[in-house]
N, C-alpha and C positions, 0 to 999 in steps of 0.2 A: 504494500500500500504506500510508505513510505518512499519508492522509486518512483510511481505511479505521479504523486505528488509533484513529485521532483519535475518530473518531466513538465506536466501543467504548470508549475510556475516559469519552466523557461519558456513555454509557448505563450502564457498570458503576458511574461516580460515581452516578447517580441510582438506582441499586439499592442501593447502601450508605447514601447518606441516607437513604432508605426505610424498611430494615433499620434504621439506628438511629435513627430516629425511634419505629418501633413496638417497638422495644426498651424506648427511655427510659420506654413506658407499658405495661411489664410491671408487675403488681400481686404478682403469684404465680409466682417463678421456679422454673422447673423447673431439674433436673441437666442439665448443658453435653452434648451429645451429641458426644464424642468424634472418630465416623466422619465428621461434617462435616470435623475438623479434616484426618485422615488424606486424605481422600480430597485437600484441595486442597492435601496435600504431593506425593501421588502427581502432581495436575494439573503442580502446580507446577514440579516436578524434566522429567516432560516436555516442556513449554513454555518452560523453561529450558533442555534442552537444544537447540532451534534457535536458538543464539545471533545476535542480530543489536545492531548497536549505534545502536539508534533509540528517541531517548525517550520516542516514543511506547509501542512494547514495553516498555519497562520501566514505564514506568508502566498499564500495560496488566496485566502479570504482577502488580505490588503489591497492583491492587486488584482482582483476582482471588484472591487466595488471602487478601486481608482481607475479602472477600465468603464466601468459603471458611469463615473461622475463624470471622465474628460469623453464620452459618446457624446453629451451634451453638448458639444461645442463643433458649431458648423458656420460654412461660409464659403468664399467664392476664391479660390488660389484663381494664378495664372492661367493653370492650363487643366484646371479639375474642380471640379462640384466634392466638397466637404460637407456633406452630409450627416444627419444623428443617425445613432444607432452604433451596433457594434460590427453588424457585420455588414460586408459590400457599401462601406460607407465613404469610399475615393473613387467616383467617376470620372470618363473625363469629358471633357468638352467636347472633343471629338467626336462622340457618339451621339449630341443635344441634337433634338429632330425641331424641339419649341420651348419658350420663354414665355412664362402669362406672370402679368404683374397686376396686384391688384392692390390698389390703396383704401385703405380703412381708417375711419376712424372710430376710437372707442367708446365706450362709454361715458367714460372720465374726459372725452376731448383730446384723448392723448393721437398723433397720428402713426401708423404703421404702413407698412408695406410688403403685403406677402408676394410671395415668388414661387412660381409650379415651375422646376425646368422638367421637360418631357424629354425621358431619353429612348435612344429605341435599344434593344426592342421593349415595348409598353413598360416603362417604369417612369415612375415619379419622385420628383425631390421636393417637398414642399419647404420651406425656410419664410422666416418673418424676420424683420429687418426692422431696427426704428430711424436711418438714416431719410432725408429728404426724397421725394419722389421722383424729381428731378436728377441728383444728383446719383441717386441709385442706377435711374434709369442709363443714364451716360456712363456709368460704369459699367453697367452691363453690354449694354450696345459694343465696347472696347471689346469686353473679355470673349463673348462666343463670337464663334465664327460669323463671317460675314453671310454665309449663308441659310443661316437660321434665324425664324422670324420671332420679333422680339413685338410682342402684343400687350397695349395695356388695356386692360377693362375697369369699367367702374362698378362698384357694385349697388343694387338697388334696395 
């Protein structure tokens, strides 16, 4: 059990340098997505509760839920979609088929700007931004290819 561990924490390790690797070249940060974080307190508390006292486990749980909390952080690098979540979460621009931008305001009056990129084949990245709508928008228009169409809608 103990090697087993073992093993799991150098792969979790290489999924967190991964992770922040493609962080460090986020250009255009998006809002933290919260539910990342939530969910790997949920993991956490479970996996925490089959106490064992092997430092492999424990170092096993740390970087599980520091995988957990840096999923939460997504944005637009140069030449990839940073995406939440843990897994398939570095696209690259290359494959974008569409761009839908949609500005929002909240309840509070606060302004946002959500973004669908559409990649093929049929996946979605959805990300919320609280940068200006203008100023997003021209950052985008840059980053994806020129031949991908970049749509805004309002919502009703």
């Amino acid at each position: 059990m103990e090697l087993l561990l073992t093993v799991l924490d150098v792969v979790l390790l290489g999924c967190v340098g991964y992770n922040v690797y493609w962080q460090s070249q986020i250009e255009v940060r998006a809002n933290y997505a919260y539910m990342q974080m939530f969910w790997g307190v949920v993991f956490a508390i479970l996996i925490a509760s089959t106490y064992t006292a092997s430092w492999a486990y424990v170092v096993f749980l740390a970087l599980f839920v520091l995988l957990n909390v840096s999923a939460g952080y997504g944005g637009i690098a140069s030449d990839r979609i940073v995406g939440y979540g843990m897994f398939q979460r570095v696209l690259r621009l290359s494959t974008l088929a569409g761009v839908t931008i949609l500005p929002v305001q909240t309840v509070r009056g606060r302004q946002l700007v959500i973004v669908v990129f559409a990649f093929n084949p049929r996946r979605y990245v959805r990300m919320t931004f609280r940068q200006p709508l203008e100023a997003l928008t021209v950052k985008i228009r840059q980053m994806v290819p020129e031949n991908v169409p970049v749509e805004i809608q309002q919502v009703q």
